[in-house]
gemmi code that builds the backbone of each chain (N, CA, C; Angstrom):
import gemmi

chains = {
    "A": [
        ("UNK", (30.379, 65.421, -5.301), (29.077, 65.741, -5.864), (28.055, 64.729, -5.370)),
        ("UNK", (27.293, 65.245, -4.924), (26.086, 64.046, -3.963), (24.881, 63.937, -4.898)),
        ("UNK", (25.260, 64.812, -6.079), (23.956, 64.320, -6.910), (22.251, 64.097, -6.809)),
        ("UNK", (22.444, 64.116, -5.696), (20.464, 64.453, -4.940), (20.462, 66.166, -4.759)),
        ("UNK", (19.135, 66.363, -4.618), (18.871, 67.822, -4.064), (17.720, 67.505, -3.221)),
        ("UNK", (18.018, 68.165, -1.787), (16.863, 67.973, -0.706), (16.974, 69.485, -0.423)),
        ("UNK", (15.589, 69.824, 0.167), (15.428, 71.159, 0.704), (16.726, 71.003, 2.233)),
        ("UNK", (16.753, 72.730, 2.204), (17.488, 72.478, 3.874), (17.319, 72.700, 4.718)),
        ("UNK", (16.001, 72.764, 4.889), (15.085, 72.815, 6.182), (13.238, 72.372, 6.055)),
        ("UNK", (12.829, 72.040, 6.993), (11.693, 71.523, 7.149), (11.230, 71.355, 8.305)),
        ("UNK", (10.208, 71.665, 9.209), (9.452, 71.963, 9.712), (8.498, 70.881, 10.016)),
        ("UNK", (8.376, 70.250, 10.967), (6.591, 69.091, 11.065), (6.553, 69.313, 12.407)),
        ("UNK", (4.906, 69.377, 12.670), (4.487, 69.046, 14.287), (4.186, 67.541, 14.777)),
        ("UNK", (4.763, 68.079, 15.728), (4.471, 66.292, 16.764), (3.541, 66.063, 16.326)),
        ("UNK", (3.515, 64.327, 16.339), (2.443, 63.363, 15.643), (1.918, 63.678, 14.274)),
        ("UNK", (1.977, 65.021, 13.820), (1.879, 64.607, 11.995), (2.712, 63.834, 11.271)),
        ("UNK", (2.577, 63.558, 9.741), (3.636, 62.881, 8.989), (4.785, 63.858, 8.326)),
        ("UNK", (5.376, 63.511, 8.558), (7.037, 64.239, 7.802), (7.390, 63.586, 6.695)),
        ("UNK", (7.219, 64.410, 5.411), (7.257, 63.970, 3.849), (8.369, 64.784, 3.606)),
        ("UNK", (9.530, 64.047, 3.605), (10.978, 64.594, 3.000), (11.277, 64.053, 1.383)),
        ("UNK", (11.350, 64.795, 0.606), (11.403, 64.948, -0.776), (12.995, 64.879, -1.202)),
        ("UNK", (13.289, 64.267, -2.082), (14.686, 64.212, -2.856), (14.833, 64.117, -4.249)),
        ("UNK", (15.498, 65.055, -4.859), (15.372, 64.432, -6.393), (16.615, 64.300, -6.529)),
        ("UNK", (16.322, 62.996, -7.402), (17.888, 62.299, -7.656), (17.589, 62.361, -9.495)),
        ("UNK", (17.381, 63.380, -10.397), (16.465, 63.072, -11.320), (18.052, 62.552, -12.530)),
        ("UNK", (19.166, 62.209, -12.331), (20.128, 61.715, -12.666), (20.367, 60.455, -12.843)),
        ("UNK", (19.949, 59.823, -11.627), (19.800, 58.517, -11.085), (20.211, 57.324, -11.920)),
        ("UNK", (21.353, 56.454, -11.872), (21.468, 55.314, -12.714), (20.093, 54.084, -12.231)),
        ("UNK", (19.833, 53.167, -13.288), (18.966, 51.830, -13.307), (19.536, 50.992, -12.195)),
        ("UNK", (20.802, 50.903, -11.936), (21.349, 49.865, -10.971), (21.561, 50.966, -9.403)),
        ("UNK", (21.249, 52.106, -9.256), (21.849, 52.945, -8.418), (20.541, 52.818, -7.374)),
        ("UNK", (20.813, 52.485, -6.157), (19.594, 52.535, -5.051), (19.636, 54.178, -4.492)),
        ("UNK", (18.648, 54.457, -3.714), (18.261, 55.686, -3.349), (18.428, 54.614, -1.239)),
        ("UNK", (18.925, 55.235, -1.022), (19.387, 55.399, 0.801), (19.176, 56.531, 1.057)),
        ("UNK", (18.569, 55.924, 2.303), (18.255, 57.583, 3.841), (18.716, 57.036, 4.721)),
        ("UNK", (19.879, 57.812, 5.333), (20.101, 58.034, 6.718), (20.111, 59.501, 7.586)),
        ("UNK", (19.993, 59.359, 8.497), (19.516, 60.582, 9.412), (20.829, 60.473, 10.418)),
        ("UNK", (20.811, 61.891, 10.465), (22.052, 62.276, 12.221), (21.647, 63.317, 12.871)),
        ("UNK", (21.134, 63.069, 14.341), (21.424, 63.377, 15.062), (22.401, 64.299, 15.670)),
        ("UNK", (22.016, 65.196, 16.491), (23.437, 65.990, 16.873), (24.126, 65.692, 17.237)),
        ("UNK", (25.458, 65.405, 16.777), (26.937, 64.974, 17.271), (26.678, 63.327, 17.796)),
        ("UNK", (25.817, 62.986, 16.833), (26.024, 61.031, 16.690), (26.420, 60.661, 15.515)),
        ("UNK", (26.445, 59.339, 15.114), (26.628, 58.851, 13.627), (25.466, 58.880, 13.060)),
        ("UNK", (25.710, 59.048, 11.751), (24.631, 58.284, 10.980), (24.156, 56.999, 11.356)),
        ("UNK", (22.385, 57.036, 10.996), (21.519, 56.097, 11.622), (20.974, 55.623, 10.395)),
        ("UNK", (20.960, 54.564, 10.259), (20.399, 54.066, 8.763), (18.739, 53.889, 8.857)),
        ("UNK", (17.726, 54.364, 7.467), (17.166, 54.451, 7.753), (16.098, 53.633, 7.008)),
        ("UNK", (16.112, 53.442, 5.607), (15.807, 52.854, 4.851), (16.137, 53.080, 3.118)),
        ("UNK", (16.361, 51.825, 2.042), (16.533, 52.413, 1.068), (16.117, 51.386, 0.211)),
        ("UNK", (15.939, 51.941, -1.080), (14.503, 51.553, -2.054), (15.699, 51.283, -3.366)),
        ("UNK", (14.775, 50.625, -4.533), (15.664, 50.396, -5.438), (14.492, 51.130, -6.942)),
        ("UNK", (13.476, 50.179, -6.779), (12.452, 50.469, -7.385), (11.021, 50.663, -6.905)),
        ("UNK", (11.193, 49.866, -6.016), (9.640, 49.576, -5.237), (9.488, 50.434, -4.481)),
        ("UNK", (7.950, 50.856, -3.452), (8.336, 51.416, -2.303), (8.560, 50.351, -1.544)),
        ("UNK", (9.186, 50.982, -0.095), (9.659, 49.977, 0.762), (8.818, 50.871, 2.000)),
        ("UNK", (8.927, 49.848, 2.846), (8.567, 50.585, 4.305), (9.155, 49.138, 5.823)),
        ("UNK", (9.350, 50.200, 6.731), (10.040, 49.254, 7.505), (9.128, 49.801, 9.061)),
        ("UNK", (10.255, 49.649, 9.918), (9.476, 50.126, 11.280), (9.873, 51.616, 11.573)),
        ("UNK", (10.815, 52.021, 11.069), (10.894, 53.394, 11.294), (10.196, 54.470, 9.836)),
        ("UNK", (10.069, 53.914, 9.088), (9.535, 55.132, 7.744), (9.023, 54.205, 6.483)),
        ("UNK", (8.397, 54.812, 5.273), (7.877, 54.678, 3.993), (9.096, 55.359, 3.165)),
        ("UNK", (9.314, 54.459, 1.855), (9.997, 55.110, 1.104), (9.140, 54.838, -0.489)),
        ("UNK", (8.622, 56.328, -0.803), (8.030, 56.296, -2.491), (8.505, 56.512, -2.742)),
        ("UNK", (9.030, 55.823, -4.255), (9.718, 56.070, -5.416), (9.182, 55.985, -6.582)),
        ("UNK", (9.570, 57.462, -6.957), (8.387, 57.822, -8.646), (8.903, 56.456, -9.755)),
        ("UNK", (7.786, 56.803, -10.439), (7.798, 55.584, -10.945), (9.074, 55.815, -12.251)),
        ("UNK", (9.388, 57.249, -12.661), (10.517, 57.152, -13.138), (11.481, 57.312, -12.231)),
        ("UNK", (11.864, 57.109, -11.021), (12.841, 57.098, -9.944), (13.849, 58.261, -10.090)),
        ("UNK", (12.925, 59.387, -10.484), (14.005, 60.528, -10.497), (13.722, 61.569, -9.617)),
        ("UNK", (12.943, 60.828, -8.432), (12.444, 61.842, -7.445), (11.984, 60.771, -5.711)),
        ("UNK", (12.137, 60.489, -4.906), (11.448, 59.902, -3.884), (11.307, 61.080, -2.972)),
        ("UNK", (9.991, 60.396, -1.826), (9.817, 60.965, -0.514), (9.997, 59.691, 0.602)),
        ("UNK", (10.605, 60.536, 1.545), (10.920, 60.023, 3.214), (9.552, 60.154, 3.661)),
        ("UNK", (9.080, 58.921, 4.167), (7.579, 59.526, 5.173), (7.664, 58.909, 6.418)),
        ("UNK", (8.113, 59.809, 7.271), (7.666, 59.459, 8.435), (6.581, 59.941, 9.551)),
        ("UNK", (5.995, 58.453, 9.488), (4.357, 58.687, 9.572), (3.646, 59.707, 10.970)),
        ("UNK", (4.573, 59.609, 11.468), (3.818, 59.894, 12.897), (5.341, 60.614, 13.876)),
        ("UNK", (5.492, 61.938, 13.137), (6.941, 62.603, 13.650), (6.969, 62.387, 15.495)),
        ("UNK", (7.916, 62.427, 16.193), (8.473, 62.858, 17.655), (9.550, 63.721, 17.426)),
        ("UNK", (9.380, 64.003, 18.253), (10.370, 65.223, 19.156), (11.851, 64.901, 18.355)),
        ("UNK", (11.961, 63.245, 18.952), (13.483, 62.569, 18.655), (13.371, 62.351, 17.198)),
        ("UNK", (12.578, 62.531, 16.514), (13.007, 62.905, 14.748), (13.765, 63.926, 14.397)),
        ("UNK", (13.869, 64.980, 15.292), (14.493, 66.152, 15.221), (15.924, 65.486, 14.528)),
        ("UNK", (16.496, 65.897, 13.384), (17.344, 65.622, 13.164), (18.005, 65.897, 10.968)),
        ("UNK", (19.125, 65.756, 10.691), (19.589, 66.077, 9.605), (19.568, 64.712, 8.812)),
        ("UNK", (18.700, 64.749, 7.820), (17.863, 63.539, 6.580), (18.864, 63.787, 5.505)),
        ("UNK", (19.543, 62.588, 5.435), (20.548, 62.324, 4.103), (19.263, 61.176, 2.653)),
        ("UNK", (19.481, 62.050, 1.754), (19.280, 61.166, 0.847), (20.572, 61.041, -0.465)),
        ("UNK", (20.352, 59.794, -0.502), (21.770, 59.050, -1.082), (21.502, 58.584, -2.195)),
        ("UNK", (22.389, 58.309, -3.225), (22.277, 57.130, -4.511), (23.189, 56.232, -4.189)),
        ("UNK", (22.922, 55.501, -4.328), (24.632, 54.267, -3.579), (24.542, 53.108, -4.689)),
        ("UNK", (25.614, 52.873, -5.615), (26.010, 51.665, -6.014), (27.185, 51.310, -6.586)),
        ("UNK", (28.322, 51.662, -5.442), (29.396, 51.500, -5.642), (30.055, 51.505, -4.013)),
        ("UNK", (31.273, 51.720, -3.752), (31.414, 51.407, -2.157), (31.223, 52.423, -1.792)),
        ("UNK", (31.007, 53.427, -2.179), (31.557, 54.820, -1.670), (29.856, 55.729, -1.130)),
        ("UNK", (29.737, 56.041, -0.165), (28.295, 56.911, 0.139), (28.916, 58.375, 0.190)),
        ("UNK", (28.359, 58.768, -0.459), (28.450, 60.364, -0.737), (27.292, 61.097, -0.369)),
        ("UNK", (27.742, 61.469, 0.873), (26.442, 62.319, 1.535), (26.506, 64.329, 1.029)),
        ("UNK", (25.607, 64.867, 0.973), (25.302, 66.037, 0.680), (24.898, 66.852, 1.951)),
        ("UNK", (24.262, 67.284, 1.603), (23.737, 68.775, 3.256), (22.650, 68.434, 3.622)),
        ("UNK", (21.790, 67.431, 2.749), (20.792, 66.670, 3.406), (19.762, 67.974, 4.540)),
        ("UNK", (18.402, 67.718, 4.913), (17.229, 68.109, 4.928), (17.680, 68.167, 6.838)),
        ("UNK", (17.603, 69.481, 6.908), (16.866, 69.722, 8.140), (16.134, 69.817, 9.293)),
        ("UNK", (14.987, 69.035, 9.358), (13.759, 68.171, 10.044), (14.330, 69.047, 11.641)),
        ("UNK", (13.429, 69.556, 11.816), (12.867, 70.438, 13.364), (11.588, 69.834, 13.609)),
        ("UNK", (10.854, 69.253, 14.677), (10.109, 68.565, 14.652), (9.435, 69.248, 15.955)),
        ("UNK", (8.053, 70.205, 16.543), (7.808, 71.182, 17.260), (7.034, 70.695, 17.854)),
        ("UNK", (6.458, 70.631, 19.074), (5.115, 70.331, 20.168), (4.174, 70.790, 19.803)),
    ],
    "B": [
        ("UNK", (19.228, 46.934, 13.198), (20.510, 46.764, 12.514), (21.503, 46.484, 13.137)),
        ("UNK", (22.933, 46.579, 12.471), (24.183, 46.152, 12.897), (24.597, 47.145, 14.094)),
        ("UNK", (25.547, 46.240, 14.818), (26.406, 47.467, 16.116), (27.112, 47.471, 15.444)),
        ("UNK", (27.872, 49.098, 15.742), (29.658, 49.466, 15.784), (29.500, 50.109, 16.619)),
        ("UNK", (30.967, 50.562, 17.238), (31.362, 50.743, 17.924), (32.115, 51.656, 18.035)),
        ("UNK", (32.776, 53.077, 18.375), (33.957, 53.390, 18.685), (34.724, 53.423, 19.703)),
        ("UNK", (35.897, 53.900, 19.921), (36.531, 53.863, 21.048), (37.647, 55.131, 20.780)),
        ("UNK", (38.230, 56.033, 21.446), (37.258, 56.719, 22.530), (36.078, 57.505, 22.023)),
        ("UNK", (35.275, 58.079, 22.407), (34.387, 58.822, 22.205), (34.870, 60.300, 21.914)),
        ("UNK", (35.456, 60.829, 22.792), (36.163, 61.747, 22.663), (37.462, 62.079, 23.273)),
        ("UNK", (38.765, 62.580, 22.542), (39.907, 62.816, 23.258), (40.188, 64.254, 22.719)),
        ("UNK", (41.682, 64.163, 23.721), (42.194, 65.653, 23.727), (43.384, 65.369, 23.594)),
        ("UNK", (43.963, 66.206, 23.143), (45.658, 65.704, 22.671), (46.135, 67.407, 22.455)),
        ("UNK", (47.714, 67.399, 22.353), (48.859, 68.474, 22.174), (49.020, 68.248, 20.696)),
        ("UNK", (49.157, 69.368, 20.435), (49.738, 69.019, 18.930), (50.961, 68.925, 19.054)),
        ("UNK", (51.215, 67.519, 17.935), (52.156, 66.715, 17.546), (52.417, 65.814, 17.945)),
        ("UNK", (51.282, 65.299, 18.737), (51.282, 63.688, 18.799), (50.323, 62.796, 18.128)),
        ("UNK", (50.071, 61.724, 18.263), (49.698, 60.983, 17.458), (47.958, 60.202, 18.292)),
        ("UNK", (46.958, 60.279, 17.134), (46.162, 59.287, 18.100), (45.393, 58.608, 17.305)),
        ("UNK", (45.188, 57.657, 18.278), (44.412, 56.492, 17.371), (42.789, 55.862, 18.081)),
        ("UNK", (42.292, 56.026, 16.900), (40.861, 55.341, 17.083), (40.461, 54.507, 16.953)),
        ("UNK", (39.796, 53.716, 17.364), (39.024, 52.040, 16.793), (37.589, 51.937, 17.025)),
        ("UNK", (37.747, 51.385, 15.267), (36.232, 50.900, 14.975), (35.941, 49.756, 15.303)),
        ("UNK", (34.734, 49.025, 15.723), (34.533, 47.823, 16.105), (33.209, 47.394, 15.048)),
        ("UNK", (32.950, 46.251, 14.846), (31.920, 46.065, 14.478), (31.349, 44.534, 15.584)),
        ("UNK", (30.334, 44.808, 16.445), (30.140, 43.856, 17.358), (29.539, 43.368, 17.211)),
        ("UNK", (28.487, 42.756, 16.285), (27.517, 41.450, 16.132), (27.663, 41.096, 14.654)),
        ("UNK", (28.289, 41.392, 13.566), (28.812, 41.140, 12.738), (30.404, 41.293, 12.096)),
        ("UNK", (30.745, 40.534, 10.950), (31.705, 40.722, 10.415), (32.116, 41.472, 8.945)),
        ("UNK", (32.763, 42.533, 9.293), (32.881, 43.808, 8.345), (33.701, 43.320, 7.459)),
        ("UNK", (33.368, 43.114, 5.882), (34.644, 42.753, 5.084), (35.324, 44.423, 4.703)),
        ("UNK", (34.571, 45.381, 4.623), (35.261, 46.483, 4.330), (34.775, 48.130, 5.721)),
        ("UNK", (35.325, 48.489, 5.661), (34.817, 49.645, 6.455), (35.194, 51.459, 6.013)),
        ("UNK", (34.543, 52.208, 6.229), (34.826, 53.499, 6.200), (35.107, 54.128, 7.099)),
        ("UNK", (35.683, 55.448, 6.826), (36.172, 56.477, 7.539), (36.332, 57.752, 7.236)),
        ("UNK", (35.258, 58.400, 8.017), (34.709, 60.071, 7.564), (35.015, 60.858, 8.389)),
        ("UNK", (35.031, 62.435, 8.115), (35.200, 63.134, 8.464), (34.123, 64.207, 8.601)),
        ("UNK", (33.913, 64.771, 9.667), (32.522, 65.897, 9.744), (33.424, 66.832, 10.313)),
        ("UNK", (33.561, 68.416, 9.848), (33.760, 69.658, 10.593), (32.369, 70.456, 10.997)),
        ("UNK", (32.192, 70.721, 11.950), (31.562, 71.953, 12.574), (30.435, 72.031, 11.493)),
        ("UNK", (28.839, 71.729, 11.326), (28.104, 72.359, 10.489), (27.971, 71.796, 8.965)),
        ("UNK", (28.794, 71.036, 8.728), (29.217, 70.184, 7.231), (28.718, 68.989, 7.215)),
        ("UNK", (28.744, 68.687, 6.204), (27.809, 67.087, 6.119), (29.433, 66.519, 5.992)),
        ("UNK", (29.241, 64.576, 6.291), (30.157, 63.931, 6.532), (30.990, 63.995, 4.690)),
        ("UNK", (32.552, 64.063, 5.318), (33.196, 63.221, 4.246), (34.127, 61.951, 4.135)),
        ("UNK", (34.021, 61.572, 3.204), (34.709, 60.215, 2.971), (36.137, 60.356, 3.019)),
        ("UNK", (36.978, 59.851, 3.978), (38.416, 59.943, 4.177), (38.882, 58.589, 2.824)),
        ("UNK", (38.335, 57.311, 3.575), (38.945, 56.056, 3.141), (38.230, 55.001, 3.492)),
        ("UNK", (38.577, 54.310, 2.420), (37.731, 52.577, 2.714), (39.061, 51.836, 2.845)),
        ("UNK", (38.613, 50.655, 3.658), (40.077, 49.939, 4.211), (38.615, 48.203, 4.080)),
        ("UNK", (39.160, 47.300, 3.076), (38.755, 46.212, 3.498), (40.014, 45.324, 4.083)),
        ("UNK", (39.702, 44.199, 4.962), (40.273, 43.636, 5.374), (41.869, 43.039, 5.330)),
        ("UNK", (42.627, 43.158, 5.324), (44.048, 42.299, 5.116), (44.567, 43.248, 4.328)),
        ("UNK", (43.638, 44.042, 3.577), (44.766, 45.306, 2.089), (44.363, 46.141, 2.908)),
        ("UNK", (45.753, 46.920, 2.071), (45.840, 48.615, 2.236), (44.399, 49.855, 1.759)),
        ("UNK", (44.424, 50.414, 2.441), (43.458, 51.428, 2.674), (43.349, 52.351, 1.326)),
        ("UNK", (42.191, 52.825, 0.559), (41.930, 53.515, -0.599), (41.274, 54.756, -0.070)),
        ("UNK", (42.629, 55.923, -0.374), (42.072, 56.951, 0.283), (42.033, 57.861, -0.794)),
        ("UNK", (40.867, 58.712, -0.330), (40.294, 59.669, -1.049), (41.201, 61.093, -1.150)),
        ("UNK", (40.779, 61.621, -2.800), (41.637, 62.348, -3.002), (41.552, 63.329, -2.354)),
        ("UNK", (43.257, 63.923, -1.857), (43.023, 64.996, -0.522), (43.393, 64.639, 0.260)),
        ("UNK", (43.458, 63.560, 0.811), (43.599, 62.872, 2.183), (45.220, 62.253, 2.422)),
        ("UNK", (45.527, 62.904, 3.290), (47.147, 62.474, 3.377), (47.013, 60.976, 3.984)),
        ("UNK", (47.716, 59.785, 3.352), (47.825, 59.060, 3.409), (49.162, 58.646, 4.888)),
        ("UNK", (49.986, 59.551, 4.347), (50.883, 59.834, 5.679), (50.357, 59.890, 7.045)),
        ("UNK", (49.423, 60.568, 7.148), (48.999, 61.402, 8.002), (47.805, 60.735, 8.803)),
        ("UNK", (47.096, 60.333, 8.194), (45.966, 59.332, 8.400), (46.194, 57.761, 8.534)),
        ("UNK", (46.433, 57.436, 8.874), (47.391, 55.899, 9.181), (45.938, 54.656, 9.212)),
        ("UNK", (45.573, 53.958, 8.397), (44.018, 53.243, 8.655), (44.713, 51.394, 8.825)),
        ("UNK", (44.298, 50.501, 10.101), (44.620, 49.536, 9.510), (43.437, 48.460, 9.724)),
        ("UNK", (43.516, 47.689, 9.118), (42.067, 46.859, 9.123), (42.699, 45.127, 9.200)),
        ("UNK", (43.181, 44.965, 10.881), (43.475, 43.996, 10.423), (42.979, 42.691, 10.312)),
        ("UNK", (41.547, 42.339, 11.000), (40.433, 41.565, 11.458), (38.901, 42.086, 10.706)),
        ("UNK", (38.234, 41.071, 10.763), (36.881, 41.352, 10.731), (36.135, 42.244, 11.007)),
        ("UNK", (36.364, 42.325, 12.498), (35.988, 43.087, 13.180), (36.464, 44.749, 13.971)),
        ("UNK", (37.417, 44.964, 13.329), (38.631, 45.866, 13.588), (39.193, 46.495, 12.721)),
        ("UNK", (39.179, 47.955, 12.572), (39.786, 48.852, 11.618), (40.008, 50.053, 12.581)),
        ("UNK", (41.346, 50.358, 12.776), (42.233, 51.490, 13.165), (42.695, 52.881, 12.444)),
        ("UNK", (42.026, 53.928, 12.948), (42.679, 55.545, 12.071), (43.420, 56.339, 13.242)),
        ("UNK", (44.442, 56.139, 13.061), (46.052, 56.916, 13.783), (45.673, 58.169, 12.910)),
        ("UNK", (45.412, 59.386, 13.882), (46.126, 60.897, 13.027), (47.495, 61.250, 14.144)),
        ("UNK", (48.806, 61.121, 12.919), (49.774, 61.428, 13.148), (50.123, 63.238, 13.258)),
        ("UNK", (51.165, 63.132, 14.340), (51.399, 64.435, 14.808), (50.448, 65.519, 14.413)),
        ("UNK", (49.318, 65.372, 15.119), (47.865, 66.316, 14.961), (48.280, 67.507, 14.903)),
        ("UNK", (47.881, 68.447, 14.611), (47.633, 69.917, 14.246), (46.082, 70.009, 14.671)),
        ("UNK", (45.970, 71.536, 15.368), (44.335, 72.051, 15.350), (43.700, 71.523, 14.395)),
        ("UNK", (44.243, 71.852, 13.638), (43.337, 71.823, 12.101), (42.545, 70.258, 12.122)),
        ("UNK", (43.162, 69.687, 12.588), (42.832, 67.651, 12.584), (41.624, 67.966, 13.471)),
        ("UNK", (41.058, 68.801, 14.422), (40.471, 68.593, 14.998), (38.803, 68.415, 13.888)),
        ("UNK", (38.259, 67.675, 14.525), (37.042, 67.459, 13.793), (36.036, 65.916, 14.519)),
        ("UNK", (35.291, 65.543, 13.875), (34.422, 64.402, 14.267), (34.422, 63.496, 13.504)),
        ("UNK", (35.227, 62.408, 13.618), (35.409, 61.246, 12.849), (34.747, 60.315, 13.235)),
        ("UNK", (33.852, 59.662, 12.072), (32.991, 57.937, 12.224), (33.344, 57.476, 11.148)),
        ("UNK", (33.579, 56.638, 11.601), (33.515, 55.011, 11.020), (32.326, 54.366, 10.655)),
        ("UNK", (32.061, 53.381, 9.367), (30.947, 52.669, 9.322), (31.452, 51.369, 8.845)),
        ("UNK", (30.720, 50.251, 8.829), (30.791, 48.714, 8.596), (29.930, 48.377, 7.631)),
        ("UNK", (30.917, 47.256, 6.414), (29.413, 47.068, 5.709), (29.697, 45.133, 5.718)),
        ("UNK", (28.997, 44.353, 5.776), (29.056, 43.276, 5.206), (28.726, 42.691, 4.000)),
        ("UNK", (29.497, 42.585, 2.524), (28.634, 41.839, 1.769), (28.883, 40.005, 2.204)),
        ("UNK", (28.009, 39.209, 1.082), (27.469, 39.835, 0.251), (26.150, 39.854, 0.793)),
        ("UNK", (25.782, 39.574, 2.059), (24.497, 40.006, 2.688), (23.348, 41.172, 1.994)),
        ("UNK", (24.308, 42.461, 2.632), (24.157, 43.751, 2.020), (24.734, 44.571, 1.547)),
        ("UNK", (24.063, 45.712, 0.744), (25.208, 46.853, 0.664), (25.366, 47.870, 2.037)),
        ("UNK", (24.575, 47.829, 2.482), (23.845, 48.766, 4.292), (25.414, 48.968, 4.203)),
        ("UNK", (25.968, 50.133, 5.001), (26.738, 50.516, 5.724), (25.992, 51.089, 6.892)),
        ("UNK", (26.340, 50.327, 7.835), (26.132, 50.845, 9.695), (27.321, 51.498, 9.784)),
        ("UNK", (26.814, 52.891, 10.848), (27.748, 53.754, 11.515), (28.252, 53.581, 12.913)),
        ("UNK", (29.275, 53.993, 13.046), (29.728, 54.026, 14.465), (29.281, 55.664, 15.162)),
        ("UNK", (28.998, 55.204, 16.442), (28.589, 57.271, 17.601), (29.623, 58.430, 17.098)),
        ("UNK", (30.916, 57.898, 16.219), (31.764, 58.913, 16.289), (32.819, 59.590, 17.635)),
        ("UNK", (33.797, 59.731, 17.178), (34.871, 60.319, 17.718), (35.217, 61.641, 17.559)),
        ("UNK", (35.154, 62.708, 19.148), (35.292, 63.726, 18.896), (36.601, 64.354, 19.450)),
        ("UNK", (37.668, 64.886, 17.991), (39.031, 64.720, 18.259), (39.499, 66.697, 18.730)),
        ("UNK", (39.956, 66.555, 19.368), (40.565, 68.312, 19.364), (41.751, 68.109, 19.658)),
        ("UNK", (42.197, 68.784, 19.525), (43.801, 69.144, 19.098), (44.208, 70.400, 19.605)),
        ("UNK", (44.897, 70.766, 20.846), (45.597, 71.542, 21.085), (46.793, 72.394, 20.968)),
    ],
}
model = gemmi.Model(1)
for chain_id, residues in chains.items():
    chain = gemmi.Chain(chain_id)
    for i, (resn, *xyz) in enumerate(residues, 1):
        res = gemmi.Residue()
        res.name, res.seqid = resn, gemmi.SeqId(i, " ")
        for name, pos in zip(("N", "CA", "C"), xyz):
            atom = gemmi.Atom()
            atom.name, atom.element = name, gemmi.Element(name[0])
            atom.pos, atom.b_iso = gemmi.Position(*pos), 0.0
            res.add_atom(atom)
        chain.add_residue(res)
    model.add_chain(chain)
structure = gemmi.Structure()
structure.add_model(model)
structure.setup_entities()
């Protein structure tokens, strides 16, 4: 049970922002919210993950509602090579339990 | 982030022999590591976590027989699938985590196994 729900498909054009949505509206106080993304027939690519705050790094933004029972993935400025399958995670234990995770087609 | 590594990338084998994969972790040291499984179209699943020097905690389902994991270094964790069947065929990665740094688990490119 992966316990998030992400849409399973999504759609952005080159150079707009790509706002991937997750609700984790379950979510434990100690439980972080993780994104990783894959590629066709690579590993998972880690991408960023939030606890309470937003975070942002060099590849994406991560908001987290302020009751943390919902975040968005933003990545600001899509390419081509975003094309790819968006895991959102709860992780606080050893175990990552990935789901069917979000779709992302990313078009010229 | 962190490297891993696999080795091979992809093989081919007869059924009923045996093969083995290795995870690497190359600019750090992994106290525990994973090992998943992806079929065709499916999101990844969790075979087993193997930290260092102990035996491997495998997930329910998962033949323990069959799946052979050993972790005997830092940097090094091994998954033998014994006498393969088609069915074994699939895309196995590995990931590395270091605490108490982080919780991050880095992935390895994956191994793509078929079975003849």
């Amino acid at each position: 049970d992966a316990k998030t729900t992400q849409p399973t498909s999504m759609d952005c054009a080159e150079g707009r922002a790509a706002n991937l949505p997750c609700n984790h509206s379950t979510i434990s106080g100690n439980e972080y919210v993780y994104w990783y993304r894959q590629i066709h027939s690579q590993g998972p690519q880690y991408i960023i993950h939030g606890l309470k705050n937003n975070e942002t790094n060099e590849m994406a933004s991560l908001i987290i509602t302020e009751d943390r029972k919902s975040s968005t993935l933003i990545l600001p400025h899509a390419t081509l090579r975003d094309t790819a399958v968006y895991y959102c995670i709860r992780y606080n234990t050893d175990k990552l339990i990935f789901g069917t995770g979000t779709r992302l087609q990313v078009f010229p | 982030g962190a490297v891993v590594s696999q080795h091979p990338s992809r093989v081919i084998c007869k059924s009923g022999t045996s093969v083995k994969i290795e995870c690497r972790s190359l600019d750090f040291q992994a106290t525990t590591m994973f090992w998943y499984r992806q079929f065709p179209k499916k999101s990844l699943m969790l075979m087993a976590t193997s930290n260092e020097g102990s035996k491997a905690t495998y997930e329910q389902g998962v033949e323990k027989d069959k799946f052979l994991i050993n972790h005997a270094s830092l940097t090094l964790s091994t998954l033998t699938v014994t006498s393969a069947h088609p069915e074994d065929s699939s895309f196995y990665i590995c990931s590395a985590r270091v605490l108490p740094l982080t919780d991050t688990q880095y992935f390895g490119p994956g191994t793509r196994l078929t079975v003849l």
